[in-house]
C-alpha positions in Angstrom: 32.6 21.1 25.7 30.2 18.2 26.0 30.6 16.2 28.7 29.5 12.6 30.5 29.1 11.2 33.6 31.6 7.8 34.7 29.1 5.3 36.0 26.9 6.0 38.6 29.2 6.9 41.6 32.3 8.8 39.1 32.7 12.3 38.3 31.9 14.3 35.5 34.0 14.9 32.5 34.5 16.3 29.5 33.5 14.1 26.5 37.2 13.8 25.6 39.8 13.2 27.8 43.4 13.9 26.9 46.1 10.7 27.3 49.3 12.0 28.9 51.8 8.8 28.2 53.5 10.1 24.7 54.8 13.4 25.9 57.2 11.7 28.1 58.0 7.7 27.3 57.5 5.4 24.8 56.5 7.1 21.6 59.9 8.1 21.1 61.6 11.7 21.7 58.9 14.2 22.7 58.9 17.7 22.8 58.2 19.5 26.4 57.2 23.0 25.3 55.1 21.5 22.9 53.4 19.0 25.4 52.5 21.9 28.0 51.1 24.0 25.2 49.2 21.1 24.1 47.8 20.1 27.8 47.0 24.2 27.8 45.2 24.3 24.5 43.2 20.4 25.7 42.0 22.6 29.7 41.2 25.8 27.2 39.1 23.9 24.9 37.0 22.5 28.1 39.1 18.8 28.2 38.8 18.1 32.1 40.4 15.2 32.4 44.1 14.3 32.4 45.4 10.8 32.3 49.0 9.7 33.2 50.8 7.2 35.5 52.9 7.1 38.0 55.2 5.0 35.7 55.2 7.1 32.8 58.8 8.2 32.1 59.0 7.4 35.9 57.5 10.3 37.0 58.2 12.4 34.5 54.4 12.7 33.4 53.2 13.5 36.5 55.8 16.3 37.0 55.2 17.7 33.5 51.0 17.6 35.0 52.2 19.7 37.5 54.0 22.4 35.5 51.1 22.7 33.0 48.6 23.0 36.1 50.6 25.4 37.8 50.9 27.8 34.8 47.8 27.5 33.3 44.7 29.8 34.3 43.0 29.8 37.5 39.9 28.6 36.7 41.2 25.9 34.1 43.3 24.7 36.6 40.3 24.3 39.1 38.4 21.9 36.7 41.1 19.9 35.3 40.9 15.9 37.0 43.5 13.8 37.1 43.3 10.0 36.4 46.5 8.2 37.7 47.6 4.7 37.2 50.2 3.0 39.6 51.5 -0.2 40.2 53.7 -0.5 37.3 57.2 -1.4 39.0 60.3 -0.4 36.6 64.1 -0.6 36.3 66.9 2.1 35.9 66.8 1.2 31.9 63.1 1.6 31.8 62.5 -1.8 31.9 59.2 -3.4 33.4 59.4 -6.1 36.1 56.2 -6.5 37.0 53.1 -5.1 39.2 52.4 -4.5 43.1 49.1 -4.0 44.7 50.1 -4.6 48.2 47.7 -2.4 50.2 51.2 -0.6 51.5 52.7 -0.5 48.4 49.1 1.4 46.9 49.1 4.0 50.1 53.2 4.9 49.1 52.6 5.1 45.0 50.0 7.5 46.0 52.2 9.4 48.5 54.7 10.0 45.8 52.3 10.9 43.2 50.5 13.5 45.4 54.1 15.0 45.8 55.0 15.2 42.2 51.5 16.7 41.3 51.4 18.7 43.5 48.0 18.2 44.7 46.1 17.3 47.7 43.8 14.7 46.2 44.0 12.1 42.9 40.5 12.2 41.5 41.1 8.7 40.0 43.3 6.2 41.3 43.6 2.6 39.6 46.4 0.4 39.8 47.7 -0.1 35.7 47.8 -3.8 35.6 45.9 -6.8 38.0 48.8 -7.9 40.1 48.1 -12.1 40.1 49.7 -12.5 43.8 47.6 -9.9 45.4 43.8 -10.1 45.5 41.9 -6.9 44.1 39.7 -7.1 47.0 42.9 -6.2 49.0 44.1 -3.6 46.1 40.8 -2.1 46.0 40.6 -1.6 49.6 43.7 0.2 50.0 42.7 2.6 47.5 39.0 2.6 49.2 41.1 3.9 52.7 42.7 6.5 50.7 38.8 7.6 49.5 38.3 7.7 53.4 41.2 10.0 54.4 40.6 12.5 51.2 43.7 11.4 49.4 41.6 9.6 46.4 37.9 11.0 44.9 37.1 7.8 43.3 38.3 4.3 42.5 38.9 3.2 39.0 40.6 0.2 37.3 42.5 -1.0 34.4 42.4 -4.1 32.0 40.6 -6.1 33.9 38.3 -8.6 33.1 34.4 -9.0 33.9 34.5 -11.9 37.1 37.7 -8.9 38.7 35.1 -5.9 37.7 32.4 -7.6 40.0 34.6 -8.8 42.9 36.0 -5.4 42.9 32.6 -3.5 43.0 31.8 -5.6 45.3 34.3 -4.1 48.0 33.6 -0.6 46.8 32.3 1.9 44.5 34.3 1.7 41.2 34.0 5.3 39.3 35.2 3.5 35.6 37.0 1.0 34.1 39.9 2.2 32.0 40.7 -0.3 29.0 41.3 -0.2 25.0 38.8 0.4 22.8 38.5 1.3 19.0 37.5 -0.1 15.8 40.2 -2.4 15.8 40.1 -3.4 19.6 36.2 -4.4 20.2 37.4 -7.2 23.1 34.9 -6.0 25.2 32.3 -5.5 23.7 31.6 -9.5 24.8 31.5 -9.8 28.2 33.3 -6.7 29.9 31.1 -3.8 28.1 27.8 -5.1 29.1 28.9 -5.9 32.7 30.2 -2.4 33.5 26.8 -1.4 32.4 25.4 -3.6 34.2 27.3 -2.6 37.6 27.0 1.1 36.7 30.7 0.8 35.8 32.3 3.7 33.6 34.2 3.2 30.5 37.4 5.1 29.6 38.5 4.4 26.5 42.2 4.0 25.3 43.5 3.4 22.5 40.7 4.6 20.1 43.5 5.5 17.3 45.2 2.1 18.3 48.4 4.0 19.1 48.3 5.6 15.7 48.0 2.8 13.4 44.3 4.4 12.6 44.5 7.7 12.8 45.3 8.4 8.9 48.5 10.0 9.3 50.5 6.1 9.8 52.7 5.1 6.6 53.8 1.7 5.5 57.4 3.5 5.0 57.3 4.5 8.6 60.5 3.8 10.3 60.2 3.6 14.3 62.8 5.5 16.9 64.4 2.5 18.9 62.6 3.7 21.9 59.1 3.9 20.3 57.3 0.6 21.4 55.4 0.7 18.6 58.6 -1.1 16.8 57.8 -4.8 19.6 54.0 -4.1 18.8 52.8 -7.0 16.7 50.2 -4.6 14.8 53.0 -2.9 13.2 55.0 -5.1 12.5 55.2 -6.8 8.6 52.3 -8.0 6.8 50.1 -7.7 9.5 51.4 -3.5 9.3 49.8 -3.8 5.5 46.6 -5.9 6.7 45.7 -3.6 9.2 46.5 0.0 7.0 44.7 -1.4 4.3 41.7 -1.3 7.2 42.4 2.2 7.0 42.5 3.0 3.7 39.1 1.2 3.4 37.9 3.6 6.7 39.2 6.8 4.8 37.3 5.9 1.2 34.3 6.7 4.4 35.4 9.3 5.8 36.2 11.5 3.0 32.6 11.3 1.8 32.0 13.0 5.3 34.8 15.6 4.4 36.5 14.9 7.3 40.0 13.0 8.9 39.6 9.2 9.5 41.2 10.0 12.8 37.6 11.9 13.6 36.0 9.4 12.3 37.7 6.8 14.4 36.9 8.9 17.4 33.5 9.6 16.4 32.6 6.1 16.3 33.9 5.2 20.0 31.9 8.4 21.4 28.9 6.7 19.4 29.0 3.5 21.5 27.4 5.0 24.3 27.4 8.0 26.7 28.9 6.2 29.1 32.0 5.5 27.6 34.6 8.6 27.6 37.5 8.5 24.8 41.1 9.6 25.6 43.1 11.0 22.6 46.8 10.9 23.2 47.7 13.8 21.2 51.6 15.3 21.7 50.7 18.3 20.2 48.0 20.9 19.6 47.4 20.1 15.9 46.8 16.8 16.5 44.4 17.4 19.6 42.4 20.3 17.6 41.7 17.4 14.6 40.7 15.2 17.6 38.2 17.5 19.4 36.8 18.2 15.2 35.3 14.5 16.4 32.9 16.3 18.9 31.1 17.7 16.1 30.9 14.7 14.2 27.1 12.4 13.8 27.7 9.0 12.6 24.0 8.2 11.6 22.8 4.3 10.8 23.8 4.0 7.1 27.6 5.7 8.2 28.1 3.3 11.1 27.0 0.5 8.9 29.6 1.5 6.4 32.1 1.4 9.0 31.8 -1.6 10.4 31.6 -3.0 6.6 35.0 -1.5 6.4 36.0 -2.8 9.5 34.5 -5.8 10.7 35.0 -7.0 14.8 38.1 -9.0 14.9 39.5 -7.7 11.4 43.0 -6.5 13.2 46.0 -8.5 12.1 48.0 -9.3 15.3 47.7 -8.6 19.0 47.5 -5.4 20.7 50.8 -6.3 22.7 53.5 -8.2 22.6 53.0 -12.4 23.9 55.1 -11.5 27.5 52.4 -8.5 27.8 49.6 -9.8 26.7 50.0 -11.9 29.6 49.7 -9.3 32.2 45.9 -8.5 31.1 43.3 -9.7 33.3 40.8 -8.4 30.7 42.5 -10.9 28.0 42.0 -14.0 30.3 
């Protein structure tokens, strides 16, 4: 497994991490002995790092973590690292009412986490979403005291945009930023890429199949479970659906003179951006993450990434990456 380094203060990884969300909320039903084969089959292929939230099916990720961790091998469960977002505050009906980033609200998200995983430490803790009534000097802090008393290994953060990155950094050391980023999310590439670089700032990439809509395997004829959020998500919805697959089928015409999957391709190109960026493939099951890890072994040279971004232009996506009410909640959008 190839692997990179998060910024200048982060840990190591492997190349690839694995994205934890679908296997238990909002991709519809999920299958659980085929989610802990596929984390088992990511940690035996060398994947290191595992990426959840506290929110995610309210603690049901974190829980299914656990389970995988505990009955995989030894040694695979040594170098597996967890990434953890918190913050998130839901209802009973799985609702979302908002975000908290008191400093006592970050020390108790972690204490329940820390529980459910069963571990001693988080090795990246970042809260999910800015929260606008608490300053992330204050947020970042808390999470900086948990650093102190061995609870957290490094500080990380989410959707954020480039002024929060460097009045964050400023308080402490900030392992990565986690954000999306693919062919059809190139946001920020602007102003947020080059200041991470700039502060020695990590990139964690999610996204880079935009939830599916790029991977090759999404159909026009689709039809959405009612509690797949892909169904509210303005990219799949209508004409812009047939704007943005048509993007695809102009990406596959490119990747099938490679002989290989446009999801690989679509991966590939995201690993290309630079060494410092580190994708995460949400793959629910151990076909789909064996097709994703195929991307390792692919070399976009000049003339293919030319062709590509002939195919698909910055800013070619029809509709936003969210919904209007959650759009509103990135910091990195504003």
């Amino acid at each position: 497994m190839q692997t990179r380094t998060l910024g200048t203060t982060g840990p190591q990884t492997s190349a690839l991490g694995l994205g934890c969300m679908g296997m238990s909320a909002l991709y519809g039903d999920s299958d659980r002995g085929e989610s802990l084969a596929t984390v088992h089959a990511a940690l035996d292929a060398g994947i290191t790092l595992l990426d959840t939230g506290d929110f995610y099916g309210m603690g049901h990720n974190e829980l299914l973590i656990n389970e995988a961790l505990r009955t995989a091998p030894t040694a695979a469960r040594e170098r597996a690292q967890i990434s953890v977002k918190f913050g998130a505050l839901r209802t009973v009906e799985g609702g979302f009412t908002g975000y908290d980033g008191r400093p006592n609200a970050v020390k108790n998200f972690a204490a329940y986490s820390l529980q459910r995983l069963g571990t001693d430490h988080i090795d990246i803790y970042r809260i999910a979403r800015v929260d606008p009534d608490v300053p992330i000097e204050e947020t970042v802090g808390a999470i900086g005291e948990l650093v102190e008393a061995g609870h957290v290994r490094h500080i990380g953060l989410s959707e954020v945009g480039a002024q929060t990155l460097r009045r964050a950094a400023a308080v402490a050391p900030i392992s990565d930023l986690q954000i999306e980023y693919s062919l059809v999310s190139r946001g920020i590439e602007e102003a947020i890429l080059p200041t991470a670089r700039e502060l020695g700032i990590g990139i964690t990439a999610y996204g880079v199949l935009s939830r599916g809509l790029i991977s090759g395997h999404f159909t026009r004829d689709r039809k959405l479970a009612a509690n797949d959020f892909r169904g509210m998500s303005p990219r799949f919805q209508g004409e812009n659906l047939d704007r943005n697959l048509d993007l695809v089928d102009a990406l596959r015409k490119i990747a099938d003179q490679k002989g290989v999957s446009v999801a690989q391709t679509a991966i590939a190109w995201v690993l290309s951006r630079g060494t410092d960026i580190v994708p995460l493939v949400g793959a629910r099951r151990r076909d789909r993450l064996t097709e994703a890890l195929g991307a390792l072994d692919l070399t976009l040279d000049a003339d293919d990434l030319s062709a590509i971004e002939h195919a698909i232009p910055p800013g070619a996506a029809a509709g936003d990456r969210y919904p209007t009410d959650q759009m509103a909640h990135l910091d990195s959008e504003h």
